[in-house]
N, C-alpha and C positions, 0 to 999 in steps of 0.2 A: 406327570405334570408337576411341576413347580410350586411347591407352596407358596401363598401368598405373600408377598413384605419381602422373601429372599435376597428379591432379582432387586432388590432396593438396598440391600446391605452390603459396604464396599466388602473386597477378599480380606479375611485377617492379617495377611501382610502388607497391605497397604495401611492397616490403619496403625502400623507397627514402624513404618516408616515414616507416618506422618508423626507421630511420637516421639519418633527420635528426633526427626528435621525442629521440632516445635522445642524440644529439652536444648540441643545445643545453639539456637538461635537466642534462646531465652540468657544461657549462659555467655553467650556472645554480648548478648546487648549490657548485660550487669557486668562485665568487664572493660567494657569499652566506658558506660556510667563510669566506673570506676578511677580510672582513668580519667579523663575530665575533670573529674570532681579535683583530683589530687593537683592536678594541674592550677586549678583555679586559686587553687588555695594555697600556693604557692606564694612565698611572701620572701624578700631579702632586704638587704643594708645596703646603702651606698655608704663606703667611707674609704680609708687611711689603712689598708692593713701593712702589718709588720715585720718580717722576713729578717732570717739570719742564711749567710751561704758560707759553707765549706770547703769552698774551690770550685764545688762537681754541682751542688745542688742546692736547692733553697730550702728551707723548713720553719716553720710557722712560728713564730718567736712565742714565748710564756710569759715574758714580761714585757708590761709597755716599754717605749724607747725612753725613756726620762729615766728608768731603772735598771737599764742594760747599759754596763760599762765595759765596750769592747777593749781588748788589747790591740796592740800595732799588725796593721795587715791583715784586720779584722772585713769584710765584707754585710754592711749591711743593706736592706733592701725596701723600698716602699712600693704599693701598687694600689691604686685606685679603679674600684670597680663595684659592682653592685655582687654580693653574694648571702646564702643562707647563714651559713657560717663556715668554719676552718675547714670542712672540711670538703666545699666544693669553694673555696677562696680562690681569686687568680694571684697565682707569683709573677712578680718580675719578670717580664721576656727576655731579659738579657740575664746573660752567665754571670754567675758570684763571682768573676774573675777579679782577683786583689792587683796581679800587674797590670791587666790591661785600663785599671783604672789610676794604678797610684802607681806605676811602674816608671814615670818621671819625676818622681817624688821622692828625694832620697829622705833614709832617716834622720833624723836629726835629736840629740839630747835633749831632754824635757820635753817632750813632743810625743804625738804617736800620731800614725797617718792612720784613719777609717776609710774606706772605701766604701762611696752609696752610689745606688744604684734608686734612681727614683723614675718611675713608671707611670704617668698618671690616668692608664689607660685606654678604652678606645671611645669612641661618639654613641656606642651602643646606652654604654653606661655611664655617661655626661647628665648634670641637670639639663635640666631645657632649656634651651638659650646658648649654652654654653656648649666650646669646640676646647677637644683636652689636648693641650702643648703637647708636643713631640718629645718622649722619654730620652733621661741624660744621666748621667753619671761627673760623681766629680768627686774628687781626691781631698778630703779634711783634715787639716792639720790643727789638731787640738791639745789641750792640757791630758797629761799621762792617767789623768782621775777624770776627764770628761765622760759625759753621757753621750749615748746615741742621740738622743735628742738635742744636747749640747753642739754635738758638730752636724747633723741637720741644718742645726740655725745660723752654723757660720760660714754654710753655702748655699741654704735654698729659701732667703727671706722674699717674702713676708710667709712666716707661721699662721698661724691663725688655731684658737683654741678654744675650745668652748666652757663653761662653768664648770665644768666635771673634767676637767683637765683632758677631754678629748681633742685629737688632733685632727684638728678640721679642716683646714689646706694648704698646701706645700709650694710655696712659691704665688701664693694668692690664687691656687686651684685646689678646689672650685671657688668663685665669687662667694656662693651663699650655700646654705644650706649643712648637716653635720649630722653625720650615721642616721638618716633618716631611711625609717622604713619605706617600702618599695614593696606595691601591694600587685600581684599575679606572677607569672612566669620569670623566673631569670636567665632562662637558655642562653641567653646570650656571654655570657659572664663564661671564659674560656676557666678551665678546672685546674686549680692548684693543689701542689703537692704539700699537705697539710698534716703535720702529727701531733699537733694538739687541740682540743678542742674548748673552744669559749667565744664570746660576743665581741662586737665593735668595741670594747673599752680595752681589749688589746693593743687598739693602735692608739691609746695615752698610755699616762702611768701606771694604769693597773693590770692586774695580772692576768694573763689568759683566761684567740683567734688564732686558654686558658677556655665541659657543659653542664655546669647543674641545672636543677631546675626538672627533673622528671621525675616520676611517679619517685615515692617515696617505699623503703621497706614494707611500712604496711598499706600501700596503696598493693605494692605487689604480693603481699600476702594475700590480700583479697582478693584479688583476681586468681590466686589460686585456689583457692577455696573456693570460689563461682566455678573453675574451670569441673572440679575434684562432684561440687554437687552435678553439674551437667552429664557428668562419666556414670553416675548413679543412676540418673535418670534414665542415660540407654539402656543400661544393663537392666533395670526394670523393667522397661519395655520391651525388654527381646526375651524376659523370661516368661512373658505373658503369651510368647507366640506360642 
């Protein structure tokens, strides 16, 4: 006969699987937490950033445009978009290409041609209200000691700047608004090829700034570390069988 209470106690391998289903659900769910949270918290800029290209590619400038004094057949670049910083920034969609922008532009003495390339965007990452003009390029023919910002001004007016010598919008885009933070998610904001790293006052005069917007380093370190305790967890439980 059956001692009493037995026929009541599930087999030991059931309760060894119920242990284990219970540890990785548990590790599931503080990863997925994890996640979220990183999400949430998510914050970016809408502003002006600053680009240099070398023919082939673009790369995140180090010094505002007011302080970059390109040579002739120089290519520089602007892009308007909401990002964390340099280093999920959007570039320019169009090629650093110096003829295909200044390539009817002969040289001429005392002179030097820049080539811009200004982007303002997509509707993702517009103020509200506001539709961002259709990206253009155009051939500046400026003084041999001019700034980037110098021949910005003498093809893409109205500037607009803000008290901390931020450049706020390019051809009167946007209407309002100046490197203003941008609280949750920036997925949208397509991912620039960025090799320096610094804030929105990149795109003034000062010195160093298409998917960002996902779990961060240590968002992903945590969820490894939930993953690493979960793996413990079984193994405990299956040395208990």
């Amino acid at each position: 006969m059956t001692a009493p209470g037995l026929l009541s106690r599930p087999p030991r391998r059931s309760r060894v699987r119920r242990a284990v289903a219970l540890a990785l659900l548990t590790a599931l769910a503080a990863a997925v937490s994890l996640c979220v949270t990183g999400t949430a918290q998510a914050a970016g800029y809408r502003y002006w950033s600053f680009w240099e290209g070398d023919g082939t590619r673009w790369t995140y400038a180090t010094q505002g445009p007011s302080l970059v004094r390109p040579d002739d057949g120089a290519v520089q670049g602007f892009r308007f978009a909401v990002s964390e910083d340099s280093g999920d920034a959007a570039q320019p969609r169009r090629a650093p290409d110096f003829a295909a922008v200044c390539g009817s532009t002969p040289a001429k003495d005392g002179s030097k041609r820049v080539a811009l390339v200004i982007d303002p965007g997509t509707a993702a990452d517009a103020p509200a209200g506001e539709q961002p003009p259709a990206p253009r390029t155009a051939c500046a023919r400026v003084a041999p000691d001019a700034s980037t910002a110098e021949a910005l001004a003498s093809v893409a007016k109205p500037l607009r700047y803000d008290s901390a010598a931020l450049l706020c919008a390019i051809s009167g885009y946007p209407e309002s608004g100046c490197g203003e933070q941008i609280a949750g998610d920036t997925s949208s904001a397509p991912t620039g090829t960025a090799t320096s790293a610094s804030s929105p006052a990149t795109s003034a005069g000062g010195s160093a700034d298409g998917d960002g917007g996902g779990p961060s380093v240590g968002v992903l370190a945590g969820i490894g570390a939930v993953v690493v305790l979960g793996a413990g967890a079984v193994f405990q439980a299956r040395r208990r069988r």
